[in-house]
N, C-alpha and C positions, 0 to 999 in steps of 0.2 A: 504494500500500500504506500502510495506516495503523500506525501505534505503535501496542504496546498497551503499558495499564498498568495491575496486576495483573489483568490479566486480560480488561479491558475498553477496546475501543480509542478513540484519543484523539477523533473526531468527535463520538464518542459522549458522550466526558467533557466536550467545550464547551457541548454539548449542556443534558446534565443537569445541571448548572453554572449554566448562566444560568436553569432551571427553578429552581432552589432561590434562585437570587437573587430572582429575579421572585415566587416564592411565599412569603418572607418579607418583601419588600416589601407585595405583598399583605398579609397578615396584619396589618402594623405599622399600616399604611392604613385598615384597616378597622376595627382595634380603635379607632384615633382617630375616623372616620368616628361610630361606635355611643357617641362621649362627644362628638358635637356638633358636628364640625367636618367643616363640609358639604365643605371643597376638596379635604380628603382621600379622602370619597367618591367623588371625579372619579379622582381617581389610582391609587384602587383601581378604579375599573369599569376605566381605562387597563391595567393592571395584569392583570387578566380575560385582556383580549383578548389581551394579549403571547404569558400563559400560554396560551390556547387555540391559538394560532400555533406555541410552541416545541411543544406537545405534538404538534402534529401533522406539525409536522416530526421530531420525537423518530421518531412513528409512520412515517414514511416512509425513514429512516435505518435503522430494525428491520426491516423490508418488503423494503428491498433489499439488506441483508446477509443477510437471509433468503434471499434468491434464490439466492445464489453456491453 
């Protein structure tokens, strides 16, 4: 059984947590990236794929809460 907290339980909140980290990581990355610094383009493409992994675990987290 998971906590919840207001309302929304904590799998969830680690979850979407590290989505927001990773997606302003992003962000910082790429904005540097578009003023010329090519390294941080690597760490943003890095940075993509994380996001594209927590999202889809995000998605399978909803899927099988869904189920119950």
């Amino acid at each position: 059984m998971c906590v919840t907290f207001n309302g929304i339980k904590n799998i969830f909140m680690e979850t979407i947590t590290k989505i927001k980290e990773v997606t302003e990581s992003l962000s910082f990355d790429t904005e540097k990236f578009y003023k010329g610094n090519k390294s941080a383009g690597t760490r943003a493409r890095k940075s993509a794929q994380e996001l594209k992994a927590l999202l889809q675990q995000l998605r399978g987290e909803i899927l099988e809460e869904s189920k119950k």
